[in-house]
C-alpha positions as CSV (number, residue, x, y, z in Angstrom):
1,X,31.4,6.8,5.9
2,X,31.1,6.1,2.3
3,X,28.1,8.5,1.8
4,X,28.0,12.5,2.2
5,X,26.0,13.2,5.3
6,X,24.5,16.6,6.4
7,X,25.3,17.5,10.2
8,X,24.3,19.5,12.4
9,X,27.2,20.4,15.2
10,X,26.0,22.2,18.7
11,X,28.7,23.5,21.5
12,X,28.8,26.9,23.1
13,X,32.8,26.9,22.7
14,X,34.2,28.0,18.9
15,X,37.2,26.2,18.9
16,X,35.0,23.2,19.5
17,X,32.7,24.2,16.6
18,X,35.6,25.0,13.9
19,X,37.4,21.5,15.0
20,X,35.0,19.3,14.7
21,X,33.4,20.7,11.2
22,X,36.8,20.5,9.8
23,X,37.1,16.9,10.5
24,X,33.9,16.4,8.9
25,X,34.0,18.2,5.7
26,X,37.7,16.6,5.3
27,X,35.8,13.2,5.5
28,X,33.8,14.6,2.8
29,X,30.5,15.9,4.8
30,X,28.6,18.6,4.9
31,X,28.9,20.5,8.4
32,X,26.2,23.5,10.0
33,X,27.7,24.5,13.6
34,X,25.1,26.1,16.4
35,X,26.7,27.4,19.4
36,X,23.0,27.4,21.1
37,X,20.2,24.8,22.1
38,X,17.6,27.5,21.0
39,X,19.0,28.4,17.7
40,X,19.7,24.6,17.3
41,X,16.2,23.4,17.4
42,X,15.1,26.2,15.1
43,X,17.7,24.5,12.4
44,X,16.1,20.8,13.4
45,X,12.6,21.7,12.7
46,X,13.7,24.0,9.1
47,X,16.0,21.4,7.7
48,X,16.5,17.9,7.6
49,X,19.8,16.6,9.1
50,X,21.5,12.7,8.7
51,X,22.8,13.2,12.4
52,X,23.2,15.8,15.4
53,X,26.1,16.3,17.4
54,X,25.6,18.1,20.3
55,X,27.2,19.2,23.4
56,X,25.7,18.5,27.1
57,X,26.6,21.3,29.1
58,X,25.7,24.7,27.8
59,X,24.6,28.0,28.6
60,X,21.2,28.5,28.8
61,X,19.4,25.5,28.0
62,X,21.6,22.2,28.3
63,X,22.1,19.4,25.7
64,X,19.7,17.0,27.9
65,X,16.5,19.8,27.7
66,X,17.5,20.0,24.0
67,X,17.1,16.4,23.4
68,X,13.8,16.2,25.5
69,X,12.1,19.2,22.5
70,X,14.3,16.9,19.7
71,X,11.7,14.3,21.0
72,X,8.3,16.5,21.7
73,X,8.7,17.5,18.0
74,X,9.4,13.9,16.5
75,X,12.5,14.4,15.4
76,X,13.9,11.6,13.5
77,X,17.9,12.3,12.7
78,X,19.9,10.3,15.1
79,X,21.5,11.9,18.3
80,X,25.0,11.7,19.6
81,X,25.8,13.7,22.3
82,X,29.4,14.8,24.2
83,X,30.5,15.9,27.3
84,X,33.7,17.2,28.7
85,X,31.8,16.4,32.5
86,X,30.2,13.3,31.5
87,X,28.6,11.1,34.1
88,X,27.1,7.1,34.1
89,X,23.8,9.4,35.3
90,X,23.8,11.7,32.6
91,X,24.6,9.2,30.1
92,X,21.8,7.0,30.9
93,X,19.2,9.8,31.0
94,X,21.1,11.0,27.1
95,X,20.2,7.3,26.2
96,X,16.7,7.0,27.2
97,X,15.6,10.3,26.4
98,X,16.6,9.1,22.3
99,X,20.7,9.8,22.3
100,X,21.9,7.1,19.7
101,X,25.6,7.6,21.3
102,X,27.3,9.4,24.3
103,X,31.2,10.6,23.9
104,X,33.3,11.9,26.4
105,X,35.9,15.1,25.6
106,X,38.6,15.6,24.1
107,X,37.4,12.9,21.4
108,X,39.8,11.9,18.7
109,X,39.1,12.2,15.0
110,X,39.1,8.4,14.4
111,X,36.4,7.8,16.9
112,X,34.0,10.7,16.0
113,X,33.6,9.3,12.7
114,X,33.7,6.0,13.5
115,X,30.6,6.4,15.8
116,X,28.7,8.7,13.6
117,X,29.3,6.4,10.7
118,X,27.6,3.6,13.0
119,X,24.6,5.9,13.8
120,X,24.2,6.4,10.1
121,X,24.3,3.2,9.0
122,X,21.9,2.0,12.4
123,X,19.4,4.8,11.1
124,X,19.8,3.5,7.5
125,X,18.8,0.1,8.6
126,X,15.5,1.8,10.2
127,X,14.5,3.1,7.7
128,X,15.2,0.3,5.1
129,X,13.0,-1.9,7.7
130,X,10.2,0.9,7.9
131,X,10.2,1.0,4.1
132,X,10.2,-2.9,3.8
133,X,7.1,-3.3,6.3
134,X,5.7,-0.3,4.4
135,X,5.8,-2.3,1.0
136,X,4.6,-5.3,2.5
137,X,1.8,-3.9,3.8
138,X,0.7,-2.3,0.4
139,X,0.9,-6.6,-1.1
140,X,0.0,-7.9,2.3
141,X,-3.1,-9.8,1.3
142,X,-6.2,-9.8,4.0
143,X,-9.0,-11.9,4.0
144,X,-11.6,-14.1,6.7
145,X,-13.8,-15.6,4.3
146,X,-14.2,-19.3,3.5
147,X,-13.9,-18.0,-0.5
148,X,-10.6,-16.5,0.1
149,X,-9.6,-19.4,2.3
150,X,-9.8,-22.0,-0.5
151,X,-8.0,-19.5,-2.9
152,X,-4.9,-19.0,-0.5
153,X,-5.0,-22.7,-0.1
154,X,-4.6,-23.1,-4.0
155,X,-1.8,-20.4,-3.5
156,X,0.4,-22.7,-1.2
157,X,-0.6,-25.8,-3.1
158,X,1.2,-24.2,-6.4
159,X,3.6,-22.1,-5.5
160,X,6.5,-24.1,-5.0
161,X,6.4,-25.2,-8.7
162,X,7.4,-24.2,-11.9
163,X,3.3,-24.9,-13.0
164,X,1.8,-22.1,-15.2
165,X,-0.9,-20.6,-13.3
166,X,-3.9,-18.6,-14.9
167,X,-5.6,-15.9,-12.5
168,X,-9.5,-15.4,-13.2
169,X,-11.7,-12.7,-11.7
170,X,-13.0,-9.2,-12.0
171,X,-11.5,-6.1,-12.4
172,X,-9.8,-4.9,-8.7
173,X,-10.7,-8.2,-6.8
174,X,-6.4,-8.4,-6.5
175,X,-5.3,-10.4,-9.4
176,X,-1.5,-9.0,-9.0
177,X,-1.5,-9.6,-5.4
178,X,-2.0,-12.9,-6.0
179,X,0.4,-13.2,-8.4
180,X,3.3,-11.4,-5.9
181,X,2.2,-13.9,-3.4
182,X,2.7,-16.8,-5.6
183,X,6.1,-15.6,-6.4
184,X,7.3,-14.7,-2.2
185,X,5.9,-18.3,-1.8
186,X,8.3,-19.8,-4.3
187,X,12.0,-20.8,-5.5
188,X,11.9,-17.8,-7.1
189,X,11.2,-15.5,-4.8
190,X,14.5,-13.6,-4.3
191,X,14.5,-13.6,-7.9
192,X,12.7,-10.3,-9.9
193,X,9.0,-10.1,-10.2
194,X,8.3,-8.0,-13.3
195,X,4.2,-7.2,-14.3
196,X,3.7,-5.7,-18.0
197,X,-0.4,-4.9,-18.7
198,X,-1.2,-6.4,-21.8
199,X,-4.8,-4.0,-22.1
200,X,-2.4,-0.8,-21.5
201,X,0.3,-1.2,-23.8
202,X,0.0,-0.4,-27.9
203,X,0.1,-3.5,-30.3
204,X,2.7,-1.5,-31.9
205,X,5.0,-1.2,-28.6
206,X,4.1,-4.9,-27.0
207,X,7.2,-6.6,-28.6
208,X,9.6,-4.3,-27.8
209,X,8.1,-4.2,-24.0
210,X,8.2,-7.9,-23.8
211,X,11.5,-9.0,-25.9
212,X,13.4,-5.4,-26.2
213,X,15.3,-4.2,-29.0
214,X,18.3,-3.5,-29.7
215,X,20.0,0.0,-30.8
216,X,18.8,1.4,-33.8
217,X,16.8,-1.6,-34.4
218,X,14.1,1.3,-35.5
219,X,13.5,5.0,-35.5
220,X,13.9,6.1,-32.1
221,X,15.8,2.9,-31.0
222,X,18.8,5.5,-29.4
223,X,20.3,2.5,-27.2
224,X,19.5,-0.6,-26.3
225,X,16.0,-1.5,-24.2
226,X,15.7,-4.4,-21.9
227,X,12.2,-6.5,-22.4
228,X,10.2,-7.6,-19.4
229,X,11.1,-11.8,-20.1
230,X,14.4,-10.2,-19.7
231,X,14.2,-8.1,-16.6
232,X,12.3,-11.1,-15.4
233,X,15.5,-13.4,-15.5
234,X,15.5,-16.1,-12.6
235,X,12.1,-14.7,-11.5
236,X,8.4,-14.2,-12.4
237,X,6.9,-12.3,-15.4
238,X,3.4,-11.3,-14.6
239,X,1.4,-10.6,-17.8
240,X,-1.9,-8.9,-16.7
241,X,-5.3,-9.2,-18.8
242,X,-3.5,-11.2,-21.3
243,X,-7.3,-11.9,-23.0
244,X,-6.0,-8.2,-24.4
245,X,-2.5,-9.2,-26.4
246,X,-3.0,-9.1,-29.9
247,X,-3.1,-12.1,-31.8
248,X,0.3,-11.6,-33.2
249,X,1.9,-11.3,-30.3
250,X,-0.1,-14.7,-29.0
251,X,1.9,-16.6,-31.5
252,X,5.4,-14.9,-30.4
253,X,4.4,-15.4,-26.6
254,X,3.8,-19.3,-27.4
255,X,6.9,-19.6,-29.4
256,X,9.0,-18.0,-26.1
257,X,7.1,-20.8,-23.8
258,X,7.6,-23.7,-25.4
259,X,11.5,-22.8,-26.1
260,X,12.6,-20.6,-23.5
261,X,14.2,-18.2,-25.7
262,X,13.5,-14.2,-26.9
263,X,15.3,-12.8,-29.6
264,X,15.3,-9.0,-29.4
265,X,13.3,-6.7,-32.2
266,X,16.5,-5.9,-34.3
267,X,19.3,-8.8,-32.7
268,X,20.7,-11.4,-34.9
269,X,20.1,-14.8,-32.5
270,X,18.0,-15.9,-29.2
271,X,18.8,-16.0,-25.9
272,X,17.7,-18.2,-23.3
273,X,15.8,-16.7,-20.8
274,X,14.9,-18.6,-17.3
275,X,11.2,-17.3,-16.4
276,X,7.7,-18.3,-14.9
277,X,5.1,-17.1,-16.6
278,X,1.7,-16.1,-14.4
279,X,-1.1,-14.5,-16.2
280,X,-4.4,-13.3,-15.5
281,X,-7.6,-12.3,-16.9
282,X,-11.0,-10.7,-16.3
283,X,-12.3,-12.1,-19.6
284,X,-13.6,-15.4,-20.5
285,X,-10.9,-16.9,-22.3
286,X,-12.8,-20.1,-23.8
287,X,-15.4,-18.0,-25.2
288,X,-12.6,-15.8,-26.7
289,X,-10.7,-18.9,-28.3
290,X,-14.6,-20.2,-29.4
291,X,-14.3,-16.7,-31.6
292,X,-10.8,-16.6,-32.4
293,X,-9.5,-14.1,-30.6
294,X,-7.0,-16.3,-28.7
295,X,-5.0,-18.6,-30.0
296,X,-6.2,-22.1,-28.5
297,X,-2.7,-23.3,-28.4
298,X,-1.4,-20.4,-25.8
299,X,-4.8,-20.8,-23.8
300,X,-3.7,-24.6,-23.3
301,X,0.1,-23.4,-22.5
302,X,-1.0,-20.5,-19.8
303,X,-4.2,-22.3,-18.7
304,X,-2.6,-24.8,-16.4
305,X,-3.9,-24.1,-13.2
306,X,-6.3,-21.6,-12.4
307,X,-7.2,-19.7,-9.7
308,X,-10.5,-17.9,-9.6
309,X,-11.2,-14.8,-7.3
310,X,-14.3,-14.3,-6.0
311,X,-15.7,-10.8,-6.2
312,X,-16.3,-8.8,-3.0
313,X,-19.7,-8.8,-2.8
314,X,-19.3,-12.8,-2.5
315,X,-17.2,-12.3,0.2
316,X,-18.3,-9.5,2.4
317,X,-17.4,-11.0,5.5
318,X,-14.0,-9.9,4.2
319,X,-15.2,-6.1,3.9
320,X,-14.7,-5.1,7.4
321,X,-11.3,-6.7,7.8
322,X,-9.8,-5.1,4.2
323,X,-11.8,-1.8,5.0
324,X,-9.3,-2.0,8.9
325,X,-6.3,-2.8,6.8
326,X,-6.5,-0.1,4.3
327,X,-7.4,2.8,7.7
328,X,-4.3,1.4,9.0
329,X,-2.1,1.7,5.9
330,X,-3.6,5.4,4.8
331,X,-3.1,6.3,8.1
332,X,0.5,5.7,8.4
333,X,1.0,6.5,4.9
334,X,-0.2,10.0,5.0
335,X,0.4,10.8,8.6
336,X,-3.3,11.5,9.5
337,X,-4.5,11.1,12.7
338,X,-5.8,7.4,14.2
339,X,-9.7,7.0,13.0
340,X,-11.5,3.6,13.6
341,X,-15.0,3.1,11.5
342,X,-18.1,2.5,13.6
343,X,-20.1,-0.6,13.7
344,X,-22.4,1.6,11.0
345,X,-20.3,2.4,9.1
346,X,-19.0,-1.1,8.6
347,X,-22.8,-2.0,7.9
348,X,-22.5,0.6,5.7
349,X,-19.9,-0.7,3.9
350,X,-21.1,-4.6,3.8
351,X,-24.5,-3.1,1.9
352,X,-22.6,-1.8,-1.2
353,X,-22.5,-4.0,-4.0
354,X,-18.6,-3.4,-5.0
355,X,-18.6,-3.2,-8.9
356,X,-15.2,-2.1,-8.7
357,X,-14.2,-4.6,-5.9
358,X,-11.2,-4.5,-3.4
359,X,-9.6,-1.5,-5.4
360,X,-12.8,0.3,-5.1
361,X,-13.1,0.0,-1.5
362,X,-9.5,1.0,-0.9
363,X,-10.4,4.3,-3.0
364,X,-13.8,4.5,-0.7
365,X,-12.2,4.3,2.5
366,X,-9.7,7.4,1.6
367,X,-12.5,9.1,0.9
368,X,-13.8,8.4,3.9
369,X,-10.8,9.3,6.2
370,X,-10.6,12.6,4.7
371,X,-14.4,13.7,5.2
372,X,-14.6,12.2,8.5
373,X,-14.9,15.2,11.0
374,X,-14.5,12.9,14.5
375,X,-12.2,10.0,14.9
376,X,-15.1,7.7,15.0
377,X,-16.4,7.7,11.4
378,X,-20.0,7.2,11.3
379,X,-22.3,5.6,8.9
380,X,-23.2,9.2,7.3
381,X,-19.7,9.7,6.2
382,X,-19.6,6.6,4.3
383,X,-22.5,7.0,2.5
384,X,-21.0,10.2,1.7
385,X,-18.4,8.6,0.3
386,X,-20.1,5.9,-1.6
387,X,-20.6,6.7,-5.4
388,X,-24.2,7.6,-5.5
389,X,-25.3,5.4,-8.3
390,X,-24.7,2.2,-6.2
391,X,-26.1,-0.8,-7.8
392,X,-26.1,-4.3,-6.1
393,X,-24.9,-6.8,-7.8
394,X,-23.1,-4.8,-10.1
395,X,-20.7,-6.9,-12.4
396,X,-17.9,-4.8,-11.6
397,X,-17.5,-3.9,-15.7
398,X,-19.6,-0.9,-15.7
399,X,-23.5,-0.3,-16.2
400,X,-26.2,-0.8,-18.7
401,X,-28.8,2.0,-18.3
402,X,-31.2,-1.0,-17.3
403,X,-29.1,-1.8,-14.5
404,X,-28.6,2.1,-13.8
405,X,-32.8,2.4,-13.6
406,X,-33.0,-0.6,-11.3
407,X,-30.2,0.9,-9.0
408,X,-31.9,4.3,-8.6
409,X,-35.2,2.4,-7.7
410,X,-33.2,0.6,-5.2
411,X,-32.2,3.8,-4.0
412,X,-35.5,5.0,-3.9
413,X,-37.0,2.2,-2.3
414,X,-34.5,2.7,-0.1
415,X,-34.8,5.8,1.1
416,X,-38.6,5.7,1.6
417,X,-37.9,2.9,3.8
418,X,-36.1,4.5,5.7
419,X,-38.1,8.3,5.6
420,X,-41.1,5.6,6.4
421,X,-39.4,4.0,9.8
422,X,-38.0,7.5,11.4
423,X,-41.6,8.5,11.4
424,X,-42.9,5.9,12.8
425,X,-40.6,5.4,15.2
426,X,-41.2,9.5,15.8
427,X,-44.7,8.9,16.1
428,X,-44.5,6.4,18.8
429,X,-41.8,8.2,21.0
430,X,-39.4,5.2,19.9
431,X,-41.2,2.5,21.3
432,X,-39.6,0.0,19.7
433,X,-43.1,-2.8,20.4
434,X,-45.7,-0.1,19.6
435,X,-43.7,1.0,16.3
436,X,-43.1,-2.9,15.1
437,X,-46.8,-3.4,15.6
438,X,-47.9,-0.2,13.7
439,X,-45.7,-1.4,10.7
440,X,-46.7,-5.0,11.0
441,X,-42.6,-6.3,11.7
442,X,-41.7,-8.5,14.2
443,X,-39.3,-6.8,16.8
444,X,-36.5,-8.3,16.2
445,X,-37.2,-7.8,12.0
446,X,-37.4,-4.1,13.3
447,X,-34.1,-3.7,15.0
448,X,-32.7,-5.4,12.0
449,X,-34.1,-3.4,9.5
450,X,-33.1,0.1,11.6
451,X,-29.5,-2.1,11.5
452,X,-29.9,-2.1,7.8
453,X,-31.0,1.0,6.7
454,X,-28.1,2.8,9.1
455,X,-30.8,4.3,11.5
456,X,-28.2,4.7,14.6
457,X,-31.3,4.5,17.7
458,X,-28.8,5.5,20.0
459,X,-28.3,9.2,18.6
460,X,-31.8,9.7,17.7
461,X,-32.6,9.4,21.2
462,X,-30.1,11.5,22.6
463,X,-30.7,14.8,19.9
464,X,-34.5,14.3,21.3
């Protein structure tokens, strides 16, 4: 084994214990001996073990009931268990009850190690494939609306190229995403993917962040830094709201793409460098080169092909599928408990406007999980969770105080709509025909409108 690994050694006999710990801490491990399954599970829930060795047949409570707590308290360190009196039936029952390994006594040194260095690396595995589906899930891009269709379709139609590609769209509506996908979807793609901000780096610091520098190149310069074209070598360099680089670091960025070479803030001579370029942008880019801020010249180099994404609330058939995705993945995240959102609440959900798009919802729906009370979550809780200044429509780039005014109106109108249909419905004991008339609303309008205005019929009745 090639790593050190912390084990955890059970058997009622001493000899046993001192044996087998010497072996391991020779082969350069750390080794804690138990002689007892109840002082042995104790040690598994207060400290964290790479493997457990442990004996079958012991006083007290045997190895087989000590792997059966192991598994009621969701132990994850790997199993192997021994036995001086081992049987196919006892084996089998070790295996399914978790047991990575069973080894029969005496057991020589070379095959000890040997099969705890196999469960190591079989755990390691597990646990670089849990991470990997964990990271995926986090760039896993969800989606059901016809908007979001044509986008991923523009995705696969440019991916496999070497084609600059310019990504357009508001603030959170997953402009990076897009970007990773473009690069798992290409040549590239076991190549690096690197992502600088342009808007959250200095003017003073964005040379050295995208070309490096070299060792005392300037005050502070103690050793030599790596750029991002550099670090991006065979792969993709994604340059985030690049409508934010300062002008003279336009004309440096369009000297690198039409030569393919950096030179390093303090080196004496270019390089070649081998990288796609994808950048993206929540500003309007013509209008900026119309007033000079950009450099016409590098809007023509990165504005190739461009892909536009849609804000939320012009696809909120995608709401309730994203809003799924990100309960799933805070949920195994953080452990918590399974929660699914009600129909409600998804209505809830669909009637925000989303100035802050996808991002925004993903930061709504933690909220949500950790005010819900029950594991359905109910429309209440969302609105709970919503910001309380929600304005339709909202651009996604903050608010005037115009469009603040008109969203609390909203919210007003709102809630005497709703203040104005409980009574009613009150009044008429709920009669669904008799209330529609009163109000002058078709029926069906009236269901609709309850739908709307999150008035759950259902539990009205029932608190009555």
């Amino acid at each position: 084994m090639s790593a050190k690994a912390h084990i955890l050694i059970i058997d009622d006999d001493a000899n046993t214990l001192a044996s087998l710990a010497r072996a391991f801490r020779l082969a350069g491990h750390e080794a804690t001996v138990c002689d007892n399954a109840a002082r042995a599970l104790e040690l598994a829930k207060a400290e964290r073990f790479d493997l457990i060795l442990s004996d079958v047949v012991m006083p007290g409570r045997d190895g087989i009931a000590l792997l059966e707590d192991f598994k009621a308290i969701g132990l994850a360190s790997p199993v192997v268990m021994m036995s001086g009196q081992a049987s196919i039936e006892m084996a089998v029952k070790a295996t399914r009850l978790g047991a990575s390994d069973f080894l029969e006594k005496p057991i020589s040194s070379e095959k000890l190690l040997l099969t705890v260095e196999n469960a190591l690396r079989v755990r390691h595995l597990e646990e670089e494939n849990r991470d990997l589906k964990r990271r995926l899930g986090r760039h896993h891009i969800v989606w059901l609306s016809a908007a979001m269709k044509e986008v991923m379709a523009q995705v696969e139609h440019v991916a496999a190229s070497e084609t600059r590609v310019c990504i357009r769209g508001e603030t959170g509506t997953g402009k990076e995403l897009i970007a990773r996908t473009l690069h798992e979807k290409s040549p590239r793609r076991n190549g690096p993917f690197i992502s600088l901000n342009c808007a959250a780096v200095p003017s003073e610091l964005m040379e050295t962040e995208l070309f490096g520098h070299e060792k005392g190149s300037f005050t502070g310069a103690a050793s030599r830094h790596t750029g991002k074209f550099e670090q991006a070598h065979r792969g993709t360099l994604f340059l985030d709201e690049i409508g934010d680089m300062p002008m003279t670091m336009q004309a440096k960025l369009l000297r690198v793409l039409e030569e393919g070479e950096i030179e390093r803030v303090g080196g004496d001579k270019p390089f070649a460098v081998d990288v796609r370029v994808v950048v993206a942008t929540h500003r309007n880019l013509e209008e900026q080169v119309r007033m000079g801020t950009f450099r016409e010249d590098l809007y023509h180099r990165v504005f190739v092909f461009p892909i536009v994404l849609p804000p939320l609330r012009e696809r909120r058939e995608d709401i309730r599928v994203l809003a799924a995705h990100f309960v799933r993945q805070l949920e195994e995240q953080n452990n918590w408990k399974l929660r699914k959102l009600s129909p409600e609440a998804i209505a809830e959900l669909e009637r925000y406007s989303w100035p802050g798009n996808v991002r925004e919802l993903r930061n709504v729906v933690e909220r949500v999980l950790l005010l819900a009370p029950a594991e359905v979550v109910d429309a209440q809780t969302v609105r709970r969770a919503l910001p309380s200044a929600a304005v339709s429509g909202g651009s996604g780039r903050g608010l005037s105080a115009a469009a603040l005014e008109i969203g609390m109106l909203a919210q007003r109108v709102e809630a005497f709509e709703r203040e104005t249909l409980l009574a009613e419905l009150q009044r008429h004991h709920h009669h669904m025909t008799n209330t529609a008339k009163a109000l002058g609303l078709e029926r069906s309008h009236l269901y609709k409108k309850c739908q709307q205005l999150g008035i759950d019929l259902r539990a009205i009745r029932q608190t009555e």
